[in-house]
C-alpha positions in Angstrom: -48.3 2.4 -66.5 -47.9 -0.8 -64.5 -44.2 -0.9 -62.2 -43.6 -4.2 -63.7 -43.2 -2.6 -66.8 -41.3 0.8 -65.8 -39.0 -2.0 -64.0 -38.5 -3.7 -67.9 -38.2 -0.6 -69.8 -35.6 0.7 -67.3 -33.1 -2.8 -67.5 -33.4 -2.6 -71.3 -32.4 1.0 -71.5 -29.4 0.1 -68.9 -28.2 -3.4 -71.2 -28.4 -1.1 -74.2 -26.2 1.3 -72.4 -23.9 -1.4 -71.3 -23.4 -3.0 -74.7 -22.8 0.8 -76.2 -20.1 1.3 -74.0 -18.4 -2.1 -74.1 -18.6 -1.6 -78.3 -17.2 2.0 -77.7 -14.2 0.5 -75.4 -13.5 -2.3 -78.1 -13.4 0.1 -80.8 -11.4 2.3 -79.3 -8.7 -0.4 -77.6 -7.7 -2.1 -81.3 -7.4 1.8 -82.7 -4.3 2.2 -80.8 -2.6 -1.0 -82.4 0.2 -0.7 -85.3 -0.8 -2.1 -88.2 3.0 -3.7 -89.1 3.5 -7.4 -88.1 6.1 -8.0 -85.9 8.4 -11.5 -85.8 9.9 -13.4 -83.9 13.7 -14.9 -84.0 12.7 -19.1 -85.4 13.8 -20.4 -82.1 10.7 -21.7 -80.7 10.5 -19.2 -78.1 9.3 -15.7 -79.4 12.5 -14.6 -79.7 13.5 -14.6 -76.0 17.0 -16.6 -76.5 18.3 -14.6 -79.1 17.5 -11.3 -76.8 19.3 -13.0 -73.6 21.5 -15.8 -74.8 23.4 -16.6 -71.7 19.8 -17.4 -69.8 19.2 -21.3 -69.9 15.7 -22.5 -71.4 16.2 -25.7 -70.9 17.9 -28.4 -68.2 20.3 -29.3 -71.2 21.4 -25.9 -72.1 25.6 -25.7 -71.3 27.5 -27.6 -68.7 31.0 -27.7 -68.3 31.7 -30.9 -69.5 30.2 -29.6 -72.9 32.0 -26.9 -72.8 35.4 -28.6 -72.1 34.4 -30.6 -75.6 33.5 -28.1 -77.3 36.8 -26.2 -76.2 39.0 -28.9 -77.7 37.1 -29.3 -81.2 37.6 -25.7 -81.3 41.3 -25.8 -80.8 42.0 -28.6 -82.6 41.7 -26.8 -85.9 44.8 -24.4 -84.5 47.8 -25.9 -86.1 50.9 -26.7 -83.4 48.3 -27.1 -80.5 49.0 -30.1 -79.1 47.1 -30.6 -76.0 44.7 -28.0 -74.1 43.7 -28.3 -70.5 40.2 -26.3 -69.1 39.8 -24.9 -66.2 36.5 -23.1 -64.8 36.2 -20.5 -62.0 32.8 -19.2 -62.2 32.9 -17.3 -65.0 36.4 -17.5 -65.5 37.4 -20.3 -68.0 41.3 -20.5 -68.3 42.8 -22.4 -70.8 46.4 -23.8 -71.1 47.7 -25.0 -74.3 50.9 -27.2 -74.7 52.5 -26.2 -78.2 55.0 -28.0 -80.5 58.5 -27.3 -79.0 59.7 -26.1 -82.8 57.9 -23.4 -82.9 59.0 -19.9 -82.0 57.8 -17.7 -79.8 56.3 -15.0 -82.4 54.2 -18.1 -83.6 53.5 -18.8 -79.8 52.1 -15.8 -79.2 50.3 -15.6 -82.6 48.5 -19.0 -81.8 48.0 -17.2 -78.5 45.7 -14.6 -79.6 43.9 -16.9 -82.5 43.1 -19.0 -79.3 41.9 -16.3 -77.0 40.0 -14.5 -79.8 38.3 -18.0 -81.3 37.1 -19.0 -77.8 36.3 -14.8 -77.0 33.7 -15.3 -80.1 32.6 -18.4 -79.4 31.7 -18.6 -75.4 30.7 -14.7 -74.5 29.2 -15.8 -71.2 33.0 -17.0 -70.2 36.0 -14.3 -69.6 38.8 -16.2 -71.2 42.5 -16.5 -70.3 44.7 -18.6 -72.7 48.6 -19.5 -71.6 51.1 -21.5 -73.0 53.9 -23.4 -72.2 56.2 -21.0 -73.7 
């Protein structure tokens, strides 16, 4: 037999043993997979906001200044709130609220903890201190 074509025979047996292998290494990489569909949360982002909420995805994500807004439409569905003033120290936010002067103190501190609980829920990334002025 020629060399020129031991040389052929010998890179066609060696291709067919590379294809058999990669097919036996594809076969045996897409066994392993579950066969349930997983989802995401709907936020555009495979989930990753819902499972860390206080990391910002975007340059608009919080700032203070929304915060501070946000903190007085909250508050300003708390009857006998008449003023509220924000302050921020890292991740501090403190909150003073200036109540009606007829009101009495059990109602102070009852508007107190609807405050602090209401802002609690609605900014976790914050540790929240509400005071009054009485």
């Amino acid at each position: 037999m020629d060399i020129r074509w031991k040389l052929i025979f010998r890179r066609k047996r060696w291709r067919l043993i590379w294809i058999s292998a990669l097919a036996v290494m594809l076969t045996a990489g897409c066994a392993g997979q579950p066969r349930g569909v997983r989802s995401y949360g709907h936020d555009g982002y495979m989930g990753i906001s819902s499972s860390n909420p206080n990391m910002p995805i975007t340059g608009t994500a919080w700032s203070y200044r929304d915060d501070t807004k946000f903190v007085g439409e909250l508050l300003s569905t708390l009857k006998g709130v008449r003023h509220s003033r924000v302050s921020f120290e890292g991740a501090v936010m403190r909150v003073a609220l200036q109540l009606d002067n007829a009101m009495s103190r059990e109602e102070a501190a009852r508007i107190t903890v609807q405050a602090e609980e209401l802002l609690d829920y609605n900014f976790p990334r914050y540790d929240v201190e509400v005071t009054t002025n009485q």
